[in-house]
Biopython code that builds the backbone (N, CA, C, O; Angstrom):
import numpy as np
from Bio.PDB.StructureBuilder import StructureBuilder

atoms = [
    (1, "UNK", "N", (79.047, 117.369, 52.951)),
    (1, "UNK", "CA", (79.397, 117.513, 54.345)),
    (1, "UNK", "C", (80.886, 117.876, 54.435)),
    (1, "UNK", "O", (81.763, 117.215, 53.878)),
    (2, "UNK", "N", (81.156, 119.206, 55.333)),
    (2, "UNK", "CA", (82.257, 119.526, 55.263)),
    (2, "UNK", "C", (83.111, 119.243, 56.721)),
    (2, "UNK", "O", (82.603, 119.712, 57.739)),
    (3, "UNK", "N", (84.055, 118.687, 56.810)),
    (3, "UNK", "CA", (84.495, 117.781, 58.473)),
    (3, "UNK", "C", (85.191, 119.250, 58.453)),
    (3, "UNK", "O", (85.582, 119.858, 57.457)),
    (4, "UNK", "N", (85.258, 119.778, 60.183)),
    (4, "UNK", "CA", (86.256, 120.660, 60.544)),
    (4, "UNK", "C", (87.247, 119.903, 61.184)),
    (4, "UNK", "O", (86.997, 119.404, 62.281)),
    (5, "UNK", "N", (88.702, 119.699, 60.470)),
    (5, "UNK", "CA", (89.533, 119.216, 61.059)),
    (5, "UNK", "C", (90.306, 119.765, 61.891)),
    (5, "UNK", "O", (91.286, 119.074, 62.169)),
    (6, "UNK", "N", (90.234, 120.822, 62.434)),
    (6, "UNK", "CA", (90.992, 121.630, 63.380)),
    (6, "UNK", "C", (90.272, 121.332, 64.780)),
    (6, "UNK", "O", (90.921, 121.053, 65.789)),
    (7, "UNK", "N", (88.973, 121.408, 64.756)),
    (7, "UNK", "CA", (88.235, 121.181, 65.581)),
    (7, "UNK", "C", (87.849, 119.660, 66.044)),
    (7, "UNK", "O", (87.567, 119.331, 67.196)),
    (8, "UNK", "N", (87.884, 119.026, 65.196)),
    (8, "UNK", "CA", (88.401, 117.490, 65.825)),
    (8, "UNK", "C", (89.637, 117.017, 66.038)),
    (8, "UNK", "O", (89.924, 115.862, 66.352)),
    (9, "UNK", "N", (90.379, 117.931, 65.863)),
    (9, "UNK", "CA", (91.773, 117.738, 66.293)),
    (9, "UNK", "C", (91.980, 117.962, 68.099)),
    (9, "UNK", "O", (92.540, 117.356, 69.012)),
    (10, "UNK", "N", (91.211, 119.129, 67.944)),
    (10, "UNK", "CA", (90.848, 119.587, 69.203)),
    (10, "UNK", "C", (90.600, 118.931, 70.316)),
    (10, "UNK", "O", (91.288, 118.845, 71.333)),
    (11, "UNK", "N", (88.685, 118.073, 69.845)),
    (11, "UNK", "CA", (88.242, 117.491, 71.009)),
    (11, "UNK", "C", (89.265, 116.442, 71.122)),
    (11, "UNK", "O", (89.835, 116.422, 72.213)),
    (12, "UNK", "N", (89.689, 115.438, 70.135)),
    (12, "UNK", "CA", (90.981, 114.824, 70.264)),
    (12, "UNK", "C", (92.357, 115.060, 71.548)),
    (12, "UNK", "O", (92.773, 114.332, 72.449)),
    (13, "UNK", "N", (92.798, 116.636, 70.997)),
    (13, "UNK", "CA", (93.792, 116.029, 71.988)),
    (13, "UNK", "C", (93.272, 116.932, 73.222)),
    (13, "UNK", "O", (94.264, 117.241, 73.883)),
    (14, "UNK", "N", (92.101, 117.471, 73.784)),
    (14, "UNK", "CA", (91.386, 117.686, 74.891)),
    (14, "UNK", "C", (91.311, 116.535, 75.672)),
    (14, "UNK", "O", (91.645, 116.537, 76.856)),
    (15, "UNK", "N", (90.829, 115.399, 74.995)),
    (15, "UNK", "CA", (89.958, 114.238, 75.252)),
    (15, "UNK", "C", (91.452, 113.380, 76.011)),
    (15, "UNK", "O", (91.480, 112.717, 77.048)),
    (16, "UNK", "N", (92.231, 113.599, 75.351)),
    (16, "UNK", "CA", (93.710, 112.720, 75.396)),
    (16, "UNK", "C", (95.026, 113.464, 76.862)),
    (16, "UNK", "O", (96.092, 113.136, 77.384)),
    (17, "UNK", "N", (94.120, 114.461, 76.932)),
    (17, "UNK", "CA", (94.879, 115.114, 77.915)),
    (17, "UNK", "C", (94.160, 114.733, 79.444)),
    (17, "UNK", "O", (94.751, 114.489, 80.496)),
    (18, "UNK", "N", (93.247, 114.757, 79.284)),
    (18, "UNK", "CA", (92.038, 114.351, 80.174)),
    (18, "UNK", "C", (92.012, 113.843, 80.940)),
    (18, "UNK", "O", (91.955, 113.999, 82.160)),
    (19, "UNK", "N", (92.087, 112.576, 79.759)),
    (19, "UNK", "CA", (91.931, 111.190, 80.013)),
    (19, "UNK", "C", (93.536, 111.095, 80.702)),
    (19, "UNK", "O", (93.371, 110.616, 81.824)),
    (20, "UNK", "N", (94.661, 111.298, 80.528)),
    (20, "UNK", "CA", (96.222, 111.481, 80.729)),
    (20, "UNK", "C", (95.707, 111.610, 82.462)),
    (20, "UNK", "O", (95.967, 110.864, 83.406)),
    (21, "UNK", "N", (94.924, 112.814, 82.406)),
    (21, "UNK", "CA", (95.174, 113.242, 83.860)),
    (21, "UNK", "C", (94.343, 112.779, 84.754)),
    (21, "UNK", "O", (94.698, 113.001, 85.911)),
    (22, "UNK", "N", (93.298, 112.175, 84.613)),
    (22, "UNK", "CA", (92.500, 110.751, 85.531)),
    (22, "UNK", "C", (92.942, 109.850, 85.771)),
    (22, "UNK", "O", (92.843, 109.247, 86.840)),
    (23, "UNK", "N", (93.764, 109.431, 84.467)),
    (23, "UNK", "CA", (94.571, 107.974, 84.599)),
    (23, "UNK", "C", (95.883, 108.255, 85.968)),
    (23, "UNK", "O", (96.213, 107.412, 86.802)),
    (24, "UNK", "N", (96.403, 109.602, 85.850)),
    (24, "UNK", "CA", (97.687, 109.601, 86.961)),
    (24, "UNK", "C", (96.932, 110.353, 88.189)),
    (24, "UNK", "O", (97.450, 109.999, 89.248)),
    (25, "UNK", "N", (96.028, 111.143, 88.355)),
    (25, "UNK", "CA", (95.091, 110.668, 89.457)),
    (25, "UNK", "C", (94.368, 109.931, 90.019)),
    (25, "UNK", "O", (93.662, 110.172, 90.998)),
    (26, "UNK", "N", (94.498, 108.893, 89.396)),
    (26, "UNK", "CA", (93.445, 107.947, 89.833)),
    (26, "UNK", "C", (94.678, 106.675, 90.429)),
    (26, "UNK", "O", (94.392, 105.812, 91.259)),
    (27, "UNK", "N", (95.688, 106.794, 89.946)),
    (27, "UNK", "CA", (97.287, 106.216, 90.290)),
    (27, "UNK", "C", (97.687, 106.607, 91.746)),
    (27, "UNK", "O", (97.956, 105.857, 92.684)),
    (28, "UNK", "N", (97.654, 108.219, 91.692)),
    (28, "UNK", "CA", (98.153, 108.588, 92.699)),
    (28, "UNK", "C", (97.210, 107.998, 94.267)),
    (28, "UNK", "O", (97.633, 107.635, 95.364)),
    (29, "UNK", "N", (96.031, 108.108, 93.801)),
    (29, "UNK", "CA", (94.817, 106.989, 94.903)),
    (29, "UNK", "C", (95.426, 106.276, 94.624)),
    (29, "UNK", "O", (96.472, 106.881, 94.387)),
    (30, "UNK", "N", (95.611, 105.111, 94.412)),
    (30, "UNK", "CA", (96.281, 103.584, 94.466)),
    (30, "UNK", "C", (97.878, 104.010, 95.251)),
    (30, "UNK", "O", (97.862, 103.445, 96.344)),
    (31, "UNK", "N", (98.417, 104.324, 95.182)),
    (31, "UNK", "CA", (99.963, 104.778, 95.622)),
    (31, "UNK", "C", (99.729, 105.025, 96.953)),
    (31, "UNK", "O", (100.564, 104.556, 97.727)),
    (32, "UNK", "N", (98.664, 105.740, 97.494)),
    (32, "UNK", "CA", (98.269, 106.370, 98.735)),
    (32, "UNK", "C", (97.287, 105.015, 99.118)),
    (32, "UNK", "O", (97.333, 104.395, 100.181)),
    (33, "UNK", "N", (96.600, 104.797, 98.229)),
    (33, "UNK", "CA", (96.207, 103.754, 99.209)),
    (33, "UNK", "C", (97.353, 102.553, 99.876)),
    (33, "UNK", "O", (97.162, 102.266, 101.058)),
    (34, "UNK", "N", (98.673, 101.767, 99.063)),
    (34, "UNK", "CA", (99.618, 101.201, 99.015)),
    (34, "UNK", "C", (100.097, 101.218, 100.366)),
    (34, "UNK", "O", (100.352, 100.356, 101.206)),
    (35, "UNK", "N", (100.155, 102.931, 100.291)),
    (35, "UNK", "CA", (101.101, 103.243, 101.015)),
    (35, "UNK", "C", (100.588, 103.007, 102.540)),
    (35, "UNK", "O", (101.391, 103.056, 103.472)),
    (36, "UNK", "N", (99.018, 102.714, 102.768)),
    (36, "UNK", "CA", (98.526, 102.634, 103.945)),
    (36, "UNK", "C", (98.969, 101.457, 104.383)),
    (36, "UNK", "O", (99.594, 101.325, 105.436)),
    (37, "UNK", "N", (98.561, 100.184, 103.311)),
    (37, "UNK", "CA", (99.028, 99.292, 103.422)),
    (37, "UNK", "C", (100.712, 98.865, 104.183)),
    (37, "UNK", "O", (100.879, 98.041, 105.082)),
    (38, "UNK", "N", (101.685, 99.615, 103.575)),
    (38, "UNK", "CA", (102.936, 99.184, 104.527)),
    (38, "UNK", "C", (103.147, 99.836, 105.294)),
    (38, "UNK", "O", (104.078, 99.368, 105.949)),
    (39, "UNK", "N", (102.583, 101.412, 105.952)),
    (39, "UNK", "CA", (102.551, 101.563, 106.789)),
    (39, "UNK", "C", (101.774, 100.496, 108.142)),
    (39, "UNK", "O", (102.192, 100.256, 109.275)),
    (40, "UNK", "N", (100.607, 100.069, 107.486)),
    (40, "UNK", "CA", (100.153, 98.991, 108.962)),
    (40, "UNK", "C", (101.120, 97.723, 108.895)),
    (40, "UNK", "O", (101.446, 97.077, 109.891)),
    (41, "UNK", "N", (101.461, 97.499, 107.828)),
    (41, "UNK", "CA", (102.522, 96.213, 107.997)),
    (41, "UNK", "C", (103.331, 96.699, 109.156)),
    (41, "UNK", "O", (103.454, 96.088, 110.218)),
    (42, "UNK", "N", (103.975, 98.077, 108.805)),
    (42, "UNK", "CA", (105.153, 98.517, 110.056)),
    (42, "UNK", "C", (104.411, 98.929, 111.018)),
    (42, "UNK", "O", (105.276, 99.424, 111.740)),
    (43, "UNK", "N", (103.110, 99.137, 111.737)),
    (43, "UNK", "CA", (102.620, 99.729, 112.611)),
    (43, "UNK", "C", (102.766, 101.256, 112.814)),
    (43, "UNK", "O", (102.784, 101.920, 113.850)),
    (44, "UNK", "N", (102.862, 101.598, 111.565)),
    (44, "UNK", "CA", (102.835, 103.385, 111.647)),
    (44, "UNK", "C", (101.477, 103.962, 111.075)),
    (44, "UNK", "O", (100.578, 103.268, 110.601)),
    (45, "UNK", "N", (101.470, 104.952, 111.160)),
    (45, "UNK", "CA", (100.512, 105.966, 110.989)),
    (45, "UNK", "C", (100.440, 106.316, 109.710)),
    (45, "UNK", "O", (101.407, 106.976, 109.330)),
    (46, "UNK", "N", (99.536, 106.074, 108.837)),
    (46, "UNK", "CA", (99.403, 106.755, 107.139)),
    (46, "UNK", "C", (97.755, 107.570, 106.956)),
    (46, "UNK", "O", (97.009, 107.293, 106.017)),
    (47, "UNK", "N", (97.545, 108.177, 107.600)),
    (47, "UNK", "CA", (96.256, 109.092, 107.567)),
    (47, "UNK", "C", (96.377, 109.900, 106.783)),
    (47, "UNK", "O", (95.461, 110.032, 105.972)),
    (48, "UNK", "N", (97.921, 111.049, 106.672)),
    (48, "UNK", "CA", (97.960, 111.487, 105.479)),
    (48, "UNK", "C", (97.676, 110.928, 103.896)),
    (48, "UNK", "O", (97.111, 111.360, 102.891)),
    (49, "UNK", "N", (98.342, 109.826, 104.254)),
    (49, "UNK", "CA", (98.291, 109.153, 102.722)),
    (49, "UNK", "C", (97.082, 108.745, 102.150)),
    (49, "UNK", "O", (96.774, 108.834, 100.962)),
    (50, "UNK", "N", (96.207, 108.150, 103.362)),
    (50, "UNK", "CA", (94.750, 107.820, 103.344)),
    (50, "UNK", "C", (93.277, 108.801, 102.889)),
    (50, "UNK", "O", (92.153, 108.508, 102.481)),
    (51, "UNK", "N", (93.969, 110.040, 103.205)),
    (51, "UNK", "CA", (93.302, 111.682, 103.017)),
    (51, "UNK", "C", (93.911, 111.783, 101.447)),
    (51, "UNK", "O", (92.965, 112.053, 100.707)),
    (52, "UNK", "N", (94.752, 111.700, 100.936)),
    (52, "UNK", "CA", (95.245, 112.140, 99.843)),
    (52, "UNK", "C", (94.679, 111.028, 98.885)),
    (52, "UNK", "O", (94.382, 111.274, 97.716)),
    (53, "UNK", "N", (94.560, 109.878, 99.421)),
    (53, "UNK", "CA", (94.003, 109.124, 98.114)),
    (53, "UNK", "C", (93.015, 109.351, 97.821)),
    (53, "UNK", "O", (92.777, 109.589, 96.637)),
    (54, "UNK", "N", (91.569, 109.383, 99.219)),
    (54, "UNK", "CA", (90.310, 109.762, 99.299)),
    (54, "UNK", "C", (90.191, 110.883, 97.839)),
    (54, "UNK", "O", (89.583, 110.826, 96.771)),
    (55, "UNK", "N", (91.338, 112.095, 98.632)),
    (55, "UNK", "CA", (91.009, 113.370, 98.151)),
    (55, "UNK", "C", (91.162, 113.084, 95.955)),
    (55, "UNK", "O", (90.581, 113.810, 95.148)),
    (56, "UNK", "N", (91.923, 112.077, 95.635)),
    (56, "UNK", "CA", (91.978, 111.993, 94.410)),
    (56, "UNK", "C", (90.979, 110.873, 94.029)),
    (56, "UNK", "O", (91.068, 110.711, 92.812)),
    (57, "UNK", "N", (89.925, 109.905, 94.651)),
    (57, "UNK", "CA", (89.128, 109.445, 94.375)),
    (57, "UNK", "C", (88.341, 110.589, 94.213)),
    (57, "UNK", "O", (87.784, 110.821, 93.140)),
    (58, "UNK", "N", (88.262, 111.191, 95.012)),
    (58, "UNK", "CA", (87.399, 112.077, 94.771)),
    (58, "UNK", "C", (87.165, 113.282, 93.588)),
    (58, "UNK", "O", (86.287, 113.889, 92.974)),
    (59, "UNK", "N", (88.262, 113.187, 93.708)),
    (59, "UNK", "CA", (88.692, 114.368, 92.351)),
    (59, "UNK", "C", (88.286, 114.031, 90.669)),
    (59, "UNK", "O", (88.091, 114.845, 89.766)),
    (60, "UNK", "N", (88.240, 112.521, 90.626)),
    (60, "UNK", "CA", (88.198, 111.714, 89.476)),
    (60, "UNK", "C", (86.797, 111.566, 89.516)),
    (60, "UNK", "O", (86.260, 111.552, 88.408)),
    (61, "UNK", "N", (85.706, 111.397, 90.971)),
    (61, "UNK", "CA", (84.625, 111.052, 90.751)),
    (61, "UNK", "C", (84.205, 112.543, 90.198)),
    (61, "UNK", "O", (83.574, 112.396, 89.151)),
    (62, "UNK", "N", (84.298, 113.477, 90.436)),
    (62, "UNK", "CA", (83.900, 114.779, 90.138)),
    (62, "UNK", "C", (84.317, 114.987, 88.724)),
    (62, "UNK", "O", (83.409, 115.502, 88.071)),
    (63, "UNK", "N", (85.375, 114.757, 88.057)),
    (63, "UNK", "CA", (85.452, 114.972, 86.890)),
    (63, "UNK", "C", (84.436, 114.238, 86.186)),
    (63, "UNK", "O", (83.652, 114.912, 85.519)),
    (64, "UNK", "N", (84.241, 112.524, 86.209)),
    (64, "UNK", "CA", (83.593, 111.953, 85.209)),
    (64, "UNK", "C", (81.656, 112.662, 85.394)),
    (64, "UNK", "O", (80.701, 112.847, 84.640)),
    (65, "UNK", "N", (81.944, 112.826, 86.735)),
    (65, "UNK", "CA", (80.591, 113.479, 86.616)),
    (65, "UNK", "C", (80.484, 114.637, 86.249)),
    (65, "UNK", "O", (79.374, 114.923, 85.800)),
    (66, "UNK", "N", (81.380, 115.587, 86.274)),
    (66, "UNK", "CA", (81.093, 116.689, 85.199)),
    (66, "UNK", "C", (81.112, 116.499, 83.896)),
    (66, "UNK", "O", (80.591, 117.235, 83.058)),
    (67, "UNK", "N", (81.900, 115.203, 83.642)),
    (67, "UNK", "CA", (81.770, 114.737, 81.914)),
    (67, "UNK", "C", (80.301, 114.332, 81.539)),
    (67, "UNK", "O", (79.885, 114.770, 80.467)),
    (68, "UNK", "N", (79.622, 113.695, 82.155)),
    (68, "UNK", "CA", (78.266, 113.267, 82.307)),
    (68, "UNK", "C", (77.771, 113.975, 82.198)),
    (68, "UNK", "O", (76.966, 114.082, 81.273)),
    (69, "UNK", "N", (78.042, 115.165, 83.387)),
    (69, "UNK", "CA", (76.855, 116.155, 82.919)),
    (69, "UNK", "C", (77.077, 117.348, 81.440)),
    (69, "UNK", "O", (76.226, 118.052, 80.896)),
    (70, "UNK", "N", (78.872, 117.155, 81.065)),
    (70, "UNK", "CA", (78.460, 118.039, 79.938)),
    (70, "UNK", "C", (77.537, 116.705, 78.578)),
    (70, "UNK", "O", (76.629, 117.286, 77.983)),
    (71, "UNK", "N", (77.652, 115.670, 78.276)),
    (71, "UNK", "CA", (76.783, 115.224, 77.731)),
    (71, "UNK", "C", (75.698, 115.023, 77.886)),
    (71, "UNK", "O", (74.973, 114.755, 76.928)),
    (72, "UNK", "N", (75.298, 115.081, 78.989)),
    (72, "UNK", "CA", (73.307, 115.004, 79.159)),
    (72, "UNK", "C", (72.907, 116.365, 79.371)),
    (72, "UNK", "O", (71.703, 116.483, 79.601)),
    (73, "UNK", "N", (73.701, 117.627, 79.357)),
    (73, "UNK", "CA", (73.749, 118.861, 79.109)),
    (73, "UNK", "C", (72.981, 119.193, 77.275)),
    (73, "UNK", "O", (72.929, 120.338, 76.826)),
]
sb = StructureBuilder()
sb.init_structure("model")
sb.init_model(0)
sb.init_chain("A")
sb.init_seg("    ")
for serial, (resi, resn, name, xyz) in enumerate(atoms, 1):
    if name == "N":
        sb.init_residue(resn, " ", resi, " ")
    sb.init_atom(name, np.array(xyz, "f"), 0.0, 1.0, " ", f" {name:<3s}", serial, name[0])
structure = sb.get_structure()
């Protein structure tokens, strides 16, 4: 058995970049959600912030489910 190490180097740092960029989208939701939070402490308005977190929950649910589907692919 011959290992291609170039190519597991690959899915490696694919996998590591990925994962990099779910982890700080999935941050940036928490930050936006936060941020709703002291806005109602002060009685202001954070709908933007509330849309932007949504929009990166969302973004993360779509990735892992395209990960899903490339393995049951």
């Amino acid at each position: 058995m011959k290992i291609d190490w170039a190519a597991l180097g690959s899915v490696f740092g694919v996998s590591l970049v990925v994962t990099v960029a779910l982890v700080g989208l999935f941050t940036l939701g928490i930050a936006g959600l936060s941020r709703r939070e002291r806005a109602a402490a002060q009685g202001d308005s954070a709908s933007l912030a509330v849309t932007g977190a949504y929009a990166c929950f969302a973004a993360c649910a779509a990735a892992v489910a395209y990960g899903i589907y490339l393995i049951v692919a």
